[in-house]
N, C-alpha and C positions, 0 to 999 in steps of 0.2 A: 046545511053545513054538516059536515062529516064532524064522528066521533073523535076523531085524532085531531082534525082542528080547533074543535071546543074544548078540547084537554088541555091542547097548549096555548089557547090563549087565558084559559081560567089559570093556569101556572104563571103562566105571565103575569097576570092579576093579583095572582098571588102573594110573587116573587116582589113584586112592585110595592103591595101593602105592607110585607113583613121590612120590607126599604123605609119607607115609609115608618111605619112603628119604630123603630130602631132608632132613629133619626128622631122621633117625639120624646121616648125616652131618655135620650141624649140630651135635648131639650130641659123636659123636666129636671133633668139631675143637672145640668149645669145653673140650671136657677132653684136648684134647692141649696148647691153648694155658696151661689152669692145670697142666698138671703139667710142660710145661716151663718156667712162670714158677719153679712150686717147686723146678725142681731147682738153683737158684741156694741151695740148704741151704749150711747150714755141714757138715755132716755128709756127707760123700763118700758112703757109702753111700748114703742115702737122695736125694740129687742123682743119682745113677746110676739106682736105682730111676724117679724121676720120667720122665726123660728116656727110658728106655727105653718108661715107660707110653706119654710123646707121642708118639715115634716110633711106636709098635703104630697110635695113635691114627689119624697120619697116614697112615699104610700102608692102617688099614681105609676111611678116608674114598676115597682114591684107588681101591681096587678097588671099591667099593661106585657113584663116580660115572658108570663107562661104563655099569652096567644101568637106569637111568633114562631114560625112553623121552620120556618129555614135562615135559623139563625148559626152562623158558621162559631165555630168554638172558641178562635179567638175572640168574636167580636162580642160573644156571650163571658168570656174571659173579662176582656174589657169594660162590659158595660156591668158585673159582680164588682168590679173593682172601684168603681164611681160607687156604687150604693155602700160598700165597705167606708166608704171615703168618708161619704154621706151618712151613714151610718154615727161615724166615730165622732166626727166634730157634734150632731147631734148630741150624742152619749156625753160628750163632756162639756154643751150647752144646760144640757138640761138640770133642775135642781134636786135634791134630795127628796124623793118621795115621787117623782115625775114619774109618770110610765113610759116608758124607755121605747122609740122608735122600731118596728121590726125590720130587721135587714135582709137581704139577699139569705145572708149564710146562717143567723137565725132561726 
């Protein structure tokens, strides 16, 4: 196999995975944003439960964004703006004294 075809298929590889991640992260922050809507329960346990799901949520979305190699601006625009989202309902879930979720802009 020639050099220039093992380049472009590992780009392809690539391109596919950073597809792929993008699309996880998406993932994750649309189910950090429903489990911190839900932790607005009447039931304090299960409001605790939720909110800690989001927060995991959040944490995984944010480590998972810096390995992403070709991520186009808007769609790095776009997925800043979900963890801001995520971020903020966080921030005004949380109680006095709570350590506070790290965000994107953070």
């Amino acid at each position: 196999m020639s050099t220039d075809s093992e380049r472009a298929k590992l780009a392809a590889l690539r391109a596919r995975t950073d597809w792929q991640l993008v699309g996880l992260i998406h993932n994750e922050l649309q189910r950090g944003l429903e489990h911190a809507s839900a932790s607005s329960a009447k039931e304090r346990d299960y409001a605790e439960q939720h909110r800690a799901k989001a927060e995991r949520a959040c944490t995984n979305a944010i480590k998972l964004l810096p390995v992403i190699y070709g991520l186009s601006e808007s769609e790095r625009r776009r997925i800043e703006a979900e963890l801001r989202e995520l971020g903020a309902l966080l921030g005004r879930l949380s109680a006095p004294g709570d350590p506070k979720v790290r965000t994107a802009s953070a």
